[in-house]
N, CA, C and O atoms as a MOPAC input file, in Angstrom:
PM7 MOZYME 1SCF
protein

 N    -13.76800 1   -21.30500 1   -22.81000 1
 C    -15.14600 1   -21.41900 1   -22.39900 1
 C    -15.43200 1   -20.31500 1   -21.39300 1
 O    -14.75800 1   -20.17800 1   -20.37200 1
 N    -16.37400 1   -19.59500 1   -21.69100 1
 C    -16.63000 1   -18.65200 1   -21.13400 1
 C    -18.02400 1   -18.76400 1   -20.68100 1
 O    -18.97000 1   -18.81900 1   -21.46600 1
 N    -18.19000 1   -18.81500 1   -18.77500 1
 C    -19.64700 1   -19.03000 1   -17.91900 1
 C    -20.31000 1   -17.64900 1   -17.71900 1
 O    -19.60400 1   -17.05100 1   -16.90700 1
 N    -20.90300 1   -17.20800 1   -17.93300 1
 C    -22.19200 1   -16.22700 1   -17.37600 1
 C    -22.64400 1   -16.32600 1   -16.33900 1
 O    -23.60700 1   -17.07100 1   -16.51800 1
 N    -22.59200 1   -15.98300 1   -14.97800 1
 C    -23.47200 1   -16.32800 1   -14.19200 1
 C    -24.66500 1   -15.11900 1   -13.88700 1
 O    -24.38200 1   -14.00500 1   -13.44800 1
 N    -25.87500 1   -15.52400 1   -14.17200 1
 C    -27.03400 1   -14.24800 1   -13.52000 1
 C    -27.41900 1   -13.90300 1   -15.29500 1
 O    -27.41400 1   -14.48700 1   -16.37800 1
 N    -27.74900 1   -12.47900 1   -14.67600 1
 C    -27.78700 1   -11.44900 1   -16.00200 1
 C    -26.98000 1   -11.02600 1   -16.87200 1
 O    -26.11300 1   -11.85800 1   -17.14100 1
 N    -26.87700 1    -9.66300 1   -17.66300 1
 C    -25.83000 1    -8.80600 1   -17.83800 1
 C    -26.08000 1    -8.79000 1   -19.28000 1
 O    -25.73800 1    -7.75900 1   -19.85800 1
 N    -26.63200 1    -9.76600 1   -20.01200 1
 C    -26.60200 1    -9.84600 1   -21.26500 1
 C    -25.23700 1   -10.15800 1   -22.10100 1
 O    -24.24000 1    -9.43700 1   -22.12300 1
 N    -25.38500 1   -11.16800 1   -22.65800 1
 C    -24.52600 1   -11.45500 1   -23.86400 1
 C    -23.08600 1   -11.04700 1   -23.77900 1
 O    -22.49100 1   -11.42300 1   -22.76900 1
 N    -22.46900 1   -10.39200 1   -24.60100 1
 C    -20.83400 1   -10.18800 1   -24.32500 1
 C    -20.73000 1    -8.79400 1   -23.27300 1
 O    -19.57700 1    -8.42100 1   -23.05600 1
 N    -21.51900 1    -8.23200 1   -22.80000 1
 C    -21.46100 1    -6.99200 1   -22.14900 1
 C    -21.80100 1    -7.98500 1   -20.49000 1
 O    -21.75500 1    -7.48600 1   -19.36500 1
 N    -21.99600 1    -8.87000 1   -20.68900 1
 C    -21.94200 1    -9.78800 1   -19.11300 1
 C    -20.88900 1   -10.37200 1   -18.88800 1
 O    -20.43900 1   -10.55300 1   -17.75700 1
 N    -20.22300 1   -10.83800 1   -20.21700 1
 C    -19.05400 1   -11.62200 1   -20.31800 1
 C    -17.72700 1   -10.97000 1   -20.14700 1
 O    -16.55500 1   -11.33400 1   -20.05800 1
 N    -18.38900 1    -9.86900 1   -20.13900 1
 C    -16.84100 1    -8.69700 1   -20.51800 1
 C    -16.94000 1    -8.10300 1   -19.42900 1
 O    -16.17100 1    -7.14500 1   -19.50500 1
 N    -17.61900 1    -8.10900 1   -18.10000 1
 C    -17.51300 1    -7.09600 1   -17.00000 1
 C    -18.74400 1    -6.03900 1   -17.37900 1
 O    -19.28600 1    -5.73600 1   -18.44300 1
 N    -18.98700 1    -5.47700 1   -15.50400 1
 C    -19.38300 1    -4.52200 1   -15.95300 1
 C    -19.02400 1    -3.18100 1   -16.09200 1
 O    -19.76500 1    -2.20200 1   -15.99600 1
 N    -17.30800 1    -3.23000 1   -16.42600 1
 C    -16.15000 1    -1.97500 1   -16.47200 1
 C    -17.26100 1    -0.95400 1   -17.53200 1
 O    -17.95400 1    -0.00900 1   -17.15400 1
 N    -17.13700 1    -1.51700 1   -18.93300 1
 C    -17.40500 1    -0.68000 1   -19.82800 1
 C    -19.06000 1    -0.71600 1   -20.14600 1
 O    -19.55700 1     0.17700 1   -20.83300 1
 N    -19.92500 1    -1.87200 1   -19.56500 1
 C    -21.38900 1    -1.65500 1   -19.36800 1
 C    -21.98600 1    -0.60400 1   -18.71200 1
 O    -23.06500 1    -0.18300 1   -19.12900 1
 N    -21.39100 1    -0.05200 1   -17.63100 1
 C    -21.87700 1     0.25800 1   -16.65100 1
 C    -21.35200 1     2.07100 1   -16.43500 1
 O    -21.72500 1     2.90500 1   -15.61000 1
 N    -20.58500 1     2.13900 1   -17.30600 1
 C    -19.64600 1     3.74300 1   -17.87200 1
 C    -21.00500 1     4.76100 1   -18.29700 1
 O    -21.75900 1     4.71000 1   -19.26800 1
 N    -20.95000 1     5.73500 1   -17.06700 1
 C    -21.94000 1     6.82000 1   -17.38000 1
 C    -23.21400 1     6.39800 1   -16.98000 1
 O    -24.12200 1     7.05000 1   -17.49300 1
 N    -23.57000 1     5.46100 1   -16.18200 1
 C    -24.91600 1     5.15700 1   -16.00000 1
 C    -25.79300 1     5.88000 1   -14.70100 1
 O    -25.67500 1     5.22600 1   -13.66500 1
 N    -26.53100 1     6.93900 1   -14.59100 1
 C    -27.00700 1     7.43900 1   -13.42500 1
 C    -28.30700 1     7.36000 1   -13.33900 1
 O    -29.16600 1     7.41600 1   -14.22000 1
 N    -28.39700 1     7.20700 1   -12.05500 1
 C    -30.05800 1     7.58000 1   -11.65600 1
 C    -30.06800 1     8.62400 1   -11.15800 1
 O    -29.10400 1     9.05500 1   -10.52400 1
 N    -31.38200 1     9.39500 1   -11.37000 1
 C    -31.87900 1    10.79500 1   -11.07000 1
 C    -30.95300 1    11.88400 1   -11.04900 1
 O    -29.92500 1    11.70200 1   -11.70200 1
 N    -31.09500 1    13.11700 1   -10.37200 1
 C    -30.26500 1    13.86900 1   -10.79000 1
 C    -29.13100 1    14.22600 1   -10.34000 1
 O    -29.19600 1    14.56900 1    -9.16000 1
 N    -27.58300 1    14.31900 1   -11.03200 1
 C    -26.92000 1    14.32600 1   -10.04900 1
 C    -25.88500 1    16.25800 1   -10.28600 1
 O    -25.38100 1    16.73100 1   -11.30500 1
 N    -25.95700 1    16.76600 1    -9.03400 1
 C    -25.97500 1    17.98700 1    -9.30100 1
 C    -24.37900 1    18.22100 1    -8.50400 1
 O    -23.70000 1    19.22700 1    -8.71100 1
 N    -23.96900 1    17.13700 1    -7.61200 1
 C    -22.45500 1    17.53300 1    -7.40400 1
 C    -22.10900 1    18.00200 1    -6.07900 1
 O    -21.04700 1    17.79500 1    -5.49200 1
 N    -23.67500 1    19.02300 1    -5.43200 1
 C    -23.48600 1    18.84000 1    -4.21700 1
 C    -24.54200 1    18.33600 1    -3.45900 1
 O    -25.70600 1    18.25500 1    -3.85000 1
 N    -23.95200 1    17.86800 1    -1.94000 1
 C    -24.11500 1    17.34800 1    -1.10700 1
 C    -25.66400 1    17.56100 1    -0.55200 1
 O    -25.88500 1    18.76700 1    -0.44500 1
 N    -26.67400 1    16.84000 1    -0.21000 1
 C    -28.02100 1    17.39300 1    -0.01800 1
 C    -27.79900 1    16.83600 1     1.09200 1
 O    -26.71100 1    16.34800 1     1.39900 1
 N    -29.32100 1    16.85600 1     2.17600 1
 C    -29.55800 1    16.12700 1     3.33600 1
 C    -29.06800 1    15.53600 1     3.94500 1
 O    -28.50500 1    15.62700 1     5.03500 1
 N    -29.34000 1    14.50900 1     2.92400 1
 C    -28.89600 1    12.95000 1     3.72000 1
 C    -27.33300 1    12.98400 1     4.30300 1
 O    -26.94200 1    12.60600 1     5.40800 1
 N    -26.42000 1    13.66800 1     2.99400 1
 C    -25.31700 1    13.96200 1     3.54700 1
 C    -24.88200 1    14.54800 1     4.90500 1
 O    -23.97100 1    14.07600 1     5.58500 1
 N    -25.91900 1    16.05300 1     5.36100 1
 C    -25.80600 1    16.63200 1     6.35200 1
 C    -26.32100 1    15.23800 1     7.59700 1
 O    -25.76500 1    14.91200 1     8.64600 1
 N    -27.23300 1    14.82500 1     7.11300 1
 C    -27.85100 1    13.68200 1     8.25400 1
 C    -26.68400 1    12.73000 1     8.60900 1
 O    -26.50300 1    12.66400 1     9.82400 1
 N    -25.88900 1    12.01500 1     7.89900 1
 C    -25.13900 1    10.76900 1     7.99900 1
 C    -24.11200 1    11.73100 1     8.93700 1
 O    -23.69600 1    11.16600 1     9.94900 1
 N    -23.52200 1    13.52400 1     8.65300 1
 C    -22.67700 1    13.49500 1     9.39500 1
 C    -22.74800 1    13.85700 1    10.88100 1
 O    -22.02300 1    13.58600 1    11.83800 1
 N    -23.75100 1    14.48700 1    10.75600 1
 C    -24.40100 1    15.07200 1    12.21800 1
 C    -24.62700 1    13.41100 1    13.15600 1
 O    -24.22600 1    13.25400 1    14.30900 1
 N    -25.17800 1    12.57700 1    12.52400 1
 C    -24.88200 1    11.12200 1    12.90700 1
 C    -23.70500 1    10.49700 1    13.61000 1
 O    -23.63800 1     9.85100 1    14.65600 1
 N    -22.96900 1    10.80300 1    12.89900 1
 C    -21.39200 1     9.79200 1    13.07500 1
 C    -20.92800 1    11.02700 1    13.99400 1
 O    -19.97600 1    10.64000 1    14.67100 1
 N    -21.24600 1    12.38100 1    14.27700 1
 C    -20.52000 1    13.03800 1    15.56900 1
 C    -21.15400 1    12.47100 1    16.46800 1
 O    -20.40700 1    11.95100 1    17.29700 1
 N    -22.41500 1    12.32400 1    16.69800 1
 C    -23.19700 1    12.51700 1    17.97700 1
 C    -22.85900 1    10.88800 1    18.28800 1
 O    -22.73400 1    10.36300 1    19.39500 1
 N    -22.75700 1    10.29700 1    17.03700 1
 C    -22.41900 1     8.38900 1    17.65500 1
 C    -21.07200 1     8.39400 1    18.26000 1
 O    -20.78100 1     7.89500 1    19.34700 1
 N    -20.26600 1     9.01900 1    17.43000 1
 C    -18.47300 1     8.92300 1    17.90000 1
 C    -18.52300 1     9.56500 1    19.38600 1
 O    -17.86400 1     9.09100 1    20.31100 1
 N    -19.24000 1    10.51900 1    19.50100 1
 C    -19.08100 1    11.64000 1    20.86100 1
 C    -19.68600 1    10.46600 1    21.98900 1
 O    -19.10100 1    10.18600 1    23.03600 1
 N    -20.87600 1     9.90100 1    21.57500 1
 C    -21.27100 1     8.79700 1    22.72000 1
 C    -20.09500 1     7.93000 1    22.98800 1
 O    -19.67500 1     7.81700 1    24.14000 1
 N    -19.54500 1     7.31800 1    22.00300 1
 C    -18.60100 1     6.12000 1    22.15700 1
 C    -17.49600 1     6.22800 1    22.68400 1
 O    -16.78100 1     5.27600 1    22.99700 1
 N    -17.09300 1     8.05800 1    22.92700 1
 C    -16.18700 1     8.37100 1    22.71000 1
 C    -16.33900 1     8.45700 1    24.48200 1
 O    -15.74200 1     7.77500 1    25.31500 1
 N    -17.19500 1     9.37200 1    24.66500 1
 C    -17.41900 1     9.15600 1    25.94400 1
 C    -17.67500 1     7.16300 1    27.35500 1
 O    -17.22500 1     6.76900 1    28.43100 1
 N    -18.47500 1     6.74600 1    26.46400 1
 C    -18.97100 1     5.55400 1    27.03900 1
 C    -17.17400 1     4.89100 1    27.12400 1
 O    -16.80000 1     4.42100 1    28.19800 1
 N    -16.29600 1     4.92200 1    26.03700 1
 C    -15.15900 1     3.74500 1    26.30100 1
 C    -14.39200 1     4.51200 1    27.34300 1
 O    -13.82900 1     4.02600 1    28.32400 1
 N    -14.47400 1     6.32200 1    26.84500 1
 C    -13.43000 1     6.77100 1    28.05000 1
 C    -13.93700 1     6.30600 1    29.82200 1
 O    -13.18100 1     6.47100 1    30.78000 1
 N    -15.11200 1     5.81800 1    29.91300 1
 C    -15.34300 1     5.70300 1    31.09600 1
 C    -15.12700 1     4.46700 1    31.61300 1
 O    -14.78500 1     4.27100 1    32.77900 1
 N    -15.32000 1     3.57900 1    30.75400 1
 C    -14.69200 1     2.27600 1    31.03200 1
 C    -13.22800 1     2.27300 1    31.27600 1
 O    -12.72800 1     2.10900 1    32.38900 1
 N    -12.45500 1     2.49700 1    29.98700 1
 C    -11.11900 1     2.94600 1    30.19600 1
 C    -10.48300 1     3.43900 1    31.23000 1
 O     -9.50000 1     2.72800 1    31.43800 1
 N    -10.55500 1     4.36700 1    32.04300 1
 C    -10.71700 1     4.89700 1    33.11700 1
 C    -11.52500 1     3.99700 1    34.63700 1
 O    -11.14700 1     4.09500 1    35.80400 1
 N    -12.31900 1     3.43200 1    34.27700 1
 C    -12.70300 1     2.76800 1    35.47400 1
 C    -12.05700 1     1.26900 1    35.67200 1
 O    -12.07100 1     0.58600 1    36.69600 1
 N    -11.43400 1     0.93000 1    34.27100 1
 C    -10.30600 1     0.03400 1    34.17700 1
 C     -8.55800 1     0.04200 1    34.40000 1
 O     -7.59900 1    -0.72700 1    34.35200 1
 N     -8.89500 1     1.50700 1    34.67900 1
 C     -7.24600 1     2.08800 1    34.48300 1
 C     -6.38100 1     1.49100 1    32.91500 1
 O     -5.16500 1     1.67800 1    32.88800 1
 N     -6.97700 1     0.87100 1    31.80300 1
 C     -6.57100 1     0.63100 1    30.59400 1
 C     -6.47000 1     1.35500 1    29.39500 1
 O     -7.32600 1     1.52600 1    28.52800 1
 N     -5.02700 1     1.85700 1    29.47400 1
 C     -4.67000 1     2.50400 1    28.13600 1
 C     -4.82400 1     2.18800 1    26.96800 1
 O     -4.59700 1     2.88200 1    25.97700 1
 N     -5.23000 1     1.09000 1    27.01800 1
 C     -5.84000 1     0.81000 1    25.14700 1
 C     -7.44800 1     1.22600 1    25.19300 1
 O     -7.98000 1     2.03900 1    24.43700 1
 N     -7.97400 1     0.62400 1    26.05200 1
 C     -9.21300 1     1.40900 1    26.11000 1
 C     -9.03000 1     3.04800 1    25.97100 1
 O     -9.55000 1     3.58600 1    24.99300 1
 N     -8.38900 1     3.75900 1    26.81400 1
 C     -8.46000 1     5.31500 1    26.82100 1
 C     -8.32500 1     5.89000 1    25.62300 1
 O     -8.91600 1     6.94100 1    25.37400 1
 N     -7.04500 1     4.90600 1    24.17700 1
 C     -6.40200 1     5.39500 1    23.57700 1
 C     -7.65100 1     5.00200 1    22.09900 1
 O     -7.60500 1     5.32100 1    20.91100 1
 N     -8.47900 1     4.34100 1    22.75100 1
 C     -9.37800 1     4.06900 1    21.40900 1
 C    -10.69600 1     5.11800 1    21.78400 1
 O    -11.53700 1     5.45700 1    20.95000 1
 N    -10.69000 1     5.38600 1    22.66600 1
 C    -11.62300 1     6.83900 1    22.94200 1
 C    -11.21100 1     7.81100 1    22.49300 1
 O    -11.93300 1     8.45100 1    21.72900 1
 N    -10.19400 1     8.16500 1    22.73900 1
 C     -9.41400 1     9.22700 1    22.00900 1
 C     -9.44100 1     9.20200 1    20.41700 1
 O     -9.35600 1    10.24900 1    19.77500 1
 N     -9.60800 1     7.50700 1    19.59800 1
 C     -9.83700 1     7.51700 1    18.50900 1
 C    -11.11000 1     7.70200 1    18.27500 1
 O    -11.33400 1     7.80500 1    17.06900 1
 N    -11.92600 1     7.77600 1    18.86500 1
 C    -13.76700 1     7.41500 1    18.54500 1
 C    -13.75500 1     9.38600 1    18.70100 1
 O    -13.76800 1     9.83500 1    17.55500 1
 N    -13.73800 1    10.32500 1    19.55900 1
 C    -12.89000 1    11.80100 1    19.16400 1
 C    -12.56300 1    12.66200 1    18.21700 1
 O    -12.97200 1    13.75700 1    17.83300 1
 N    -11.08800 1    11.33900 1    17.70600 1
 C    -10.74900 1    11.80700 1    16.63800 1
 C    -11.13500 1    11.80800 1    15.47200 1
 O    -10.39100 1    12.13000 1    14.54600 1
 N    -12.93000 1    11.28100 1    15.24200 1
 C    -13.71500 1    10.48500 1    14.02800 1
 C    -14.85800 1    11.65900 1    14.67400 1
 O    -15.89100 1    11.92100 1    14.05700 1
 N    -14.66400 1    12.02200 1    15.41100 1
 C    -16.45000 1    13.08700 1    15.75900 1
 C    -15.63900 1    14.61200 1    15.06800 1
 O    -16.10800 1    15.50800 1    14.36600 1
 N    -14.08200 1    14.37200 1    15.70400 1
 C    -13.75200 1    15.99200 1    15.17700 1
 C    -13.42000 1    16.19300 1    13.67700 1
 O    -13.17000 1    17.27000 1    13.13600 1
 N    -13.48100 1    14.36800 1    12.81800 1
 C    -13.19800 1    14.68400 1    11.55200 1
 C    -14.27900 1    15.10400 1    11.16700 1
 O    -14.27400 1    16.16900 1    10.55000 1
 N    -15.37400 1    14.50500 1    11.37100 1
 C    -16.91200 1    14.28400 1    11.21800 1
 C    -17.48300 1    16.05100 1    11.02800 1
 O    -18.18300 1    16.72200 1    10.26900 1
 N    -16.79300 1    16.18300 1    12.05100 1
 C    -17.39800 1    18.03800 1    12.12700 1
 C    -16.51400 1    18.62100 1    11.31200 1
 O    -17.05900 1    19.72500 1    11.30300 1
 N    -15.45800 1    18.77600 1    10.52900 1
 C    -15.15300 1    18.76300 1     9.80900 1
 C    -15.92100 1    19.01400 1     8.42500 1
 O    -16.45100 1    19.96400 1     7.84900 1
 N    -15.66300 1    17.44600 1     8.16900 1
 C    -16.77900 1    16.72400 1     6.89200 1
 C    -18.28500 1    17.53000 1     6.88700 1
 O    -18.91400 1    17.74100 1     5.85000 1
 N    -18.74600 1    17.94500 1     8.26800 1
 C    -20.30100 1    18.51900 1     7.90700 1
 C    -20.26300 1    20.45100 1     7.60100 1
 O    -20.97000 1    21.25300 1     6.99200 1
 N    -19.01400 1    20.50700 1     8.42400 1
 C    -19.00400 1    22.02800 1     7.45400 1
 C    -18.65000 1    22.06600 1     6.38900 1
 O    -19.08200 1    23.07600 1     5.83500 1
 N    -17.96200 1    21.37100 1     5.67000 1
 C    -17.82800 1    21.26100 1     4.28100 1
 C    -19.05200 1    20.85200 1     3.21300 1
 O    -19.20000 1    21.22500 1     2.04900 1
 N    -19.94500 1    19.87600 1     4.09200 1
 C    -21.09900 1    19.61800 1     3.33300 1
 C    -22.23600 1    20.97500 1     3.42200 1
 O    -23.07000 1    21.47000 1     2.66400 1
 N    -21.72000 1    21.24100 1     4.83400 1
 C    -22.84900 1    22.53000 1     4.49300 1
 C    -22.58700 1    23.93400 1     3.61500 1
 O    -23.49900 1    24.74800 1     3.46700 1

């Protein structure tokens, strides 16, 4: 016995949507990176660089090395980040 739940149609609902859903795109897809891409990464530096800063100061005004050592990770996500956006650009 085989349940359906929702949509999907007939045996192409029943069967997953592995082989329904093979090749299906919206609009155009050209391979590289537009805007939004440059936006999300210029984003995640300037957020990581805040966070990165804001925990080191806590960290530090706590004298706590797990704090310091997760600033150092919030850093190490702004310098991948810059990274990631010269490549998108």
């Amino acid at each position: 016995v085989v349940f359906v739940v929702g949509g999907g149609g007939g045996a192409a609902g029943a069967a997953g949507a592995g082989a329904a859903g093979a090749g299906h795109v919206h609009g155009l897809m050209t391979g590289i990176p537009g805007s939004i891409a440059l936006v999300a990464a210029a984003t995640s530096i300037l957020s990581k660089e805040l966070l990165f800063r804001a925990t080191a100061v806590v960290g530090n005004r706590l004298n706590s090395q797990v704090l310091i050592a997760n600033a150092w990770h919030h850093r190490s996500d702004a310098l991948s980040s810059i990274v990631a956006l010269v490549g998108i650009a």
